[in-house]
Every structure is written in C-alpha cells, then in structure tokens.
C-alpha positions in Angstrom: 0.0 0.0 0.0 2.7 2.5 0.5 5.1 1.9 -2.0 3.0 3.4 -5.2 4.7 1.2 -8.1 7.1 3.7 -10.1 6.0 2.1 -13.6 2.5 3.8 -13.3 2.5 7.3 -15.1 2.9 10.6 -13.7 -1.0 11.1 -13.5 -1.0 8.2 -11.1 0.9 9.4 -8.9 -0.6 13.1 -8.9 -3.7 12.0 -8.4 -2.1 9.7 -5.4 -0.8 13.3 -3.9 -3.7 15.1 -4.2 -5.9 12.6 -2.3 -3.7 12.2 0.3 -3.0 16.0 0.7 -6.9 16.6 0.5 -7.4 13.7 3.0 -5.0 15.4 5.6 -5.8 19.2 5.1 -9.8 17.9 6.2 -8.2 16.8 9.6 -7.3 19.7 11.8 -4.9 16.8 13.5 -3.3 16.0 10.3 -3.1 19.1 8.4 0.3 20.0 9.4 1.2 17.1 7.5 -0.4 17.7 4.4 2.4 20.1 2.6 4.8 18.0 1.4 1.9 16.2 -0.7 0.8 19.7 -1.6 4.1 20.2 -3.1 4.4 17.1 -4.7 0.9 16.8 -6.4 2.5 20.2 -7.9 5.3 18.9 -8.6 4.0 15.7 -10.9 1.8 18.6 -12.8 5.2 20.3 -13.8 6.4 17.0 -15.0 3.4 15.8 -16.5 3.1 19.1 -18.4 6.9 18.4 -19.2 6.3 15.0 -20.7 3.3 16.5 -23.2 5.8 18.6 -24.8 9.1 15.9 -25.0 6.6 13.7 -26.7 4.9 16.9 -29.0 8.8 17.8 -29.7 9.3 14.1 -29.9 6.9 13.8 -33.1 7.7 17.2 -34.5 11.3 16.2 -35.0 11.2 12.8 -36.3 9.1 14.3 -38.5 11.6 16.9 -39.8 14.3 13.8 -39.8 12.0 12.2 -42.1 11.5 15.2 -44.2 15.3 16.0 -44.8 15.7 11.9 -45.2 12.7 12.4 -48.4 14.7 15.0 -49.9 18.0 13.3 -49.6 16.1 10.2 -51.3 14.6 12.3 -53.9 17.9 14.0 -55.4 19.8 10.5 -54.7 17.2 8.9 -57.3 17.4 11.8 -59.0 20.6 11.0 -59.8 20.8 7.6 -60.6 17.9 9.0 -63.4 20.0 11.7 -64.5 23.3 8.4 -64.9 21.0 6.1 -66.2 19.8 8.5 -69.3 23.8 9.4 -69.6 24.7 5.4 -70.2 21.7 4.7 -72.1 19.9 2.9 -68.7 22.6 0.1 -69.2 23.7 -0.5 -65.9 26.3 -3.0 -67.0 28.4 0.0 -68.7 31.2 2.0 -66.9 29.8 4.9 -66.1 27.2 3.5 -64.5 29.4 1.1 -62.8 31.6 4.0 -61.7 28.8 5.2 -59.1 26.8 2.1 -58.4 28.8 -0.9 -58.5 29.2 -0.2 -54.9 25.9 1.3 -53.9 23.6 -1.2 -52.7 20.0 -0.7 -55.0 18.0 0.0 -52.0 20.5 3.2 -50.8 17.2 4.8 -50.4 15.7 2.6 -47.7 18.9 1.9 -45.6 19.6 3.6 -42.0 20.0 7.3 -41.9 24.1 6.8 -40.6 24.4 4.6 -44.1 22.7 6.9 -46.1 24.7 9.8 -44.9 28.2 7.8 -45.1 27.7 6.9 -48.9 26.2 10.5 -49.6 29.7 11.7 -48.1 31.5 9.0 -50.4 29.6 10.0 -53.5 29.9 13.8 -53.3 33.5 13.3 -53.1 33.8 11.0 -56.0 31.2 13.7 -58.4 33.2 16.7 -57.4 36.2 14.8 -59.7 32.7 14.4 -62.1 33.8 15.7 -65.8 30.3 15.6 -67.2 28.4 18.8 -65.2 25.1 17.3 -65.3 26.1 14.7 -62.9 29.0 16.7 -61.0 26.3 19.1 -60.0 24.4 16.4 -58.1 27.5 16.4 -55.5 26.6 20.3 -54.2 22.4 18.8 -54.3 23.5 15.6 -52.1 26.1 17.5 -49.8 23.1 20.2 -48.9 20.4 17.2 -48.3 23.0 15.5 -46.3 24.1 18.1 -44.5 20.0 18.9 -43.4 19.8 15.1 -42.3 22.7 15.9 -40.2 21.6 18.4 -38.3 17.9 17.2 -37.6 20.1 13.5 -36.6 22.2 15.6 -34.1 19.2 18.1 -32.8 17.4 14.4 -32.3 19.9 13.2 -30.5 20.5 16.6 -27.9 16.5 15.8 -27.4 16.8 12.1 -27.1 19.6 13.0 -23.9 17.2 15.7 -22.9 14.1 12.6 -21.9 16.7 10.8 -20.5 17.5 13.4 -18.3 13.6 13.7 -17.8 13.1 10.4 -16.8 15.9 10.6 -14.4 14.1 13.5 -12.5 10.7 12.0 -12.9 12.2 8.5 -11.4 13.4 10.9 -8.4 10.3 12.7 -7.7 8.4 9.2 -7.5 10.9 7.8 -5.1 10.2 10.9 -3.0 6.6 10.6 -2.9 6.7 7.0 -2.0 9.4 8.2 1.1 7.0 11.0 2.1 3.8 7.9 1.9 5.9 5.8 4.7 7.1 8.5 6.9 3.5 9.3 6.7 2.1 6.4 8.1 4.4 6.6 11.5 3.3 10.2 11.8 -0.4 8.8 11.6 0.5 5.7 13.8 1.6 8.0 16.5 -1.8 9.8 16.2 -3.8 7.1 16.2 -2.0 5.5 19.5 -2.3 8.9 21.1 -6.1 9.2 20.2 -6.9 5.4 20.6 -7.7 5.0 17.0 -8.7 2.3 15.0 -5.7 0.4 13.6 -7.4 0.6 10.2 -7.3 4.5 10.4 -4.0 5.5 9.0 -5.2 3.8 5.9 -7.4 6.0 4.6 -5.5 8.8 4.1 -4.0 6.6 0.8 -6.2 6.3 -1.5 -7.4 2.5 -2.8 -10.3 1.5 -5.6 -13.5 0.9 -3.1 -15.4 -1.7 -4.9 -18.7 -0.8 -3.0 -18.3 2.9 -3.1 -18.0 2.6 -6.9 -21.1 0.1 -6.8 -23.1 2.4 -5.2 -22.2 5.4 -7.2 -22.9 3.5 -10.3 -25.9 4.1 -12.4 -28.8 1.8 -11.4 -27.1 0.9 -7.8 -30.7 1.3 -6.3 -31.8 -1.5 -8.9 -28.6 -3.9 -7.3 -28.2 -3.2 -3.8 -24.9 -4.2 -2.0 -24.5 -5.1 1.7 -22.4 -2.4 3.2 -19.9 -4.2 6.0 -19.7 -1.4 8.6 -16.0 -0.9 9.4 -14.7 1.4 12.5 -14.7 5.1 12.1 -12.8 7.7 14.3 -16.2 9.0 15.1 -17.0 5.2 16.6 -14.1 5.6 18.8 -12.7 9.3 20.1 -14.6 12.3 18.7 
C-alpha cells in the first residue's frame, strides 16, 4: 500500500498526492502534514506538463528527420535517373558502374548513418565528375546531407534531454513513495495517542473501493450491495 509502483505514469501518482493531501488538510490533527503532498501533487503537474511537450517535440522532430531523409532520397534517385539516361539505362556500362557498382539498390531505404556515409563518399567522387550534369548532383546531395545531419544531431540533444527527464521523474516518485511511509508513522503515533482504529492511518492513501463505486454506479438502487460497517474515528474518540 505504501510503495506506489514507479511504472505507473505521472498522473498516477498526482492524483495519489492530491488525495492524500486533501485527505490530511480535512483533519485539523493532520493538516500540518499535508504540505509535502501539496508540493508534490505540484510537482508531478510540472512533469506531466513536461512529458506532453518531449513527446509533442518528440513527433515534430522525427518528422523533420524524415522530411530531410525524403529530400535526400529524392535527389539521390534523381541522380541515378540523371546516370542512367547518360549510359543509355545500361547499368552494366562503366559509367554506371563507376557510381553504383558499390551502392547497394535500395541506398534509399537503408539507416539514416548509411545513407549519410555513402552520400559523403559520392559527393566526393562527383566533385572529380567531368560531365556537369552529374557533377552538380554532389553540391544537391552534400546540402540534403548536411540537413539530415543536423535534424540526426538536434534528435539526438533531445533524445539526452528525456533521459534526463526520466531521471528526474524517477526521483520525484521515489520521494513521494518516502513521504507515503514517513507518513504512516506520523499517523501511527496519532492514532495511539487518540486510541484510533488500527485501520485508520489507511485511509489517508487512496485504494479503488469496490462498494463505493457500486453504489455510485448508475442503477445501484436497482442492485443493492451489503455495506460491511467498518470502525470510524467517530465510533471511537470524537
């Protein structure tokens, strides 16, 4: 009951805050105890708002990737069109030979590093290029390449940038789960004092209630379920 499992998402755990903060602020014996669930239920809003935009910048930027990575394919086939119609589209001559008997025929559809590596190798080989049609291909490729490039890199600052999230997300869920057990000896010591019921210092964590949620269901007059009465505060010490 006190250790909230870290794998649940951020909501989870503000929502856990909240209760537990709204729980204690409704006891004047307990509100002194409520602000460091206050803080954190703040807290996992920050974050939570935090993790909507990684995953909105996320999207946005493998979408740009993806973009360049069209417009590198597009000038690459480009120019095996513009090599083909200078050999006559036989690929078994040597000038076709002379770009492509190295390039594997789906250059298009390999990773972005491979892509970028043979662009690199081809430019280099063009700019010796006598024919300009073809030797101008080496400025188009370098400039496509060299967008990849920077959309790879500004994808990879933002890939360390959630890790670093997830690091200070994994923190702040440790710390709730230490504030939940000092808790419950702060409310042990209160119930002893007050000769509480030793189910008391449960209910300031919140737990699905399968009868409350029967009886707030639509039609719970039409199945009606047995309500075990379990000891209050009010049964014992008022």
């Amino acid at each position: 009951m006190l250790e909230f499992p870290e794998h649940l998402p951020l909501r989870a755990f503000r929502l856990q805050a909240s209760y537990t903060a709204a729980r204690l602020n409704a006891l004047d014996e307990t509100r002194h105890l409520a602000r460091g669930f206050e803080e954190a239920a703040d807290k996992f809003a920050l974050l939570e708002e935090e993790e909507a935009q990684l995953a909105v910048r996320r999207m946005q930027t493998q979408a740009a990737v993806e973009t360049a990575d069209d417009a590198w394919d597009d000038t690459m086939l480009g120019f095996r069109a513009r090599l083909l119609e200078q050999c006559a589209h036989d690929t078994e001559s040597e000038l076709y030979r002379r770009y492509f008997a190295e390039i594997p025929s789906n250059v298009t559809s390999l990773s972005y590093p491979a892509e970028i590596l043979i662009s690199k190798e081809l430019e280099a080989q063009l700019a010796h290029e006598e024919e300009a049609s073809l030797k101008g291909f080496a400025e188009r490729l370098a400039e496509k390449r060299a967008g990849l490039e920077g959309l790879m890199a500004e994808r990879t600052r933002l890939e360390v940038e959630e890790a670093r999230f997830a690091n200070r997300v994994q923190l702040a869920k440790q710390v709730l789960n230490k504030l939940r057990r000092v808790l419950f000896t702060s409310l042990e010591e209160i119930q002893m004092a007050r000769g509480r019921a030793e189910s008391w210092c449960a209910r300031f964590y919140y737990s699905h209630n399968d009868v409350l949620a029967a009886l707030d269901a639509d039609g719970a007059e039409e199945s009606p379920v047995e309500v075990v009465h379990v000891a209050s505060s009010d049964d014992d010490v008022l």
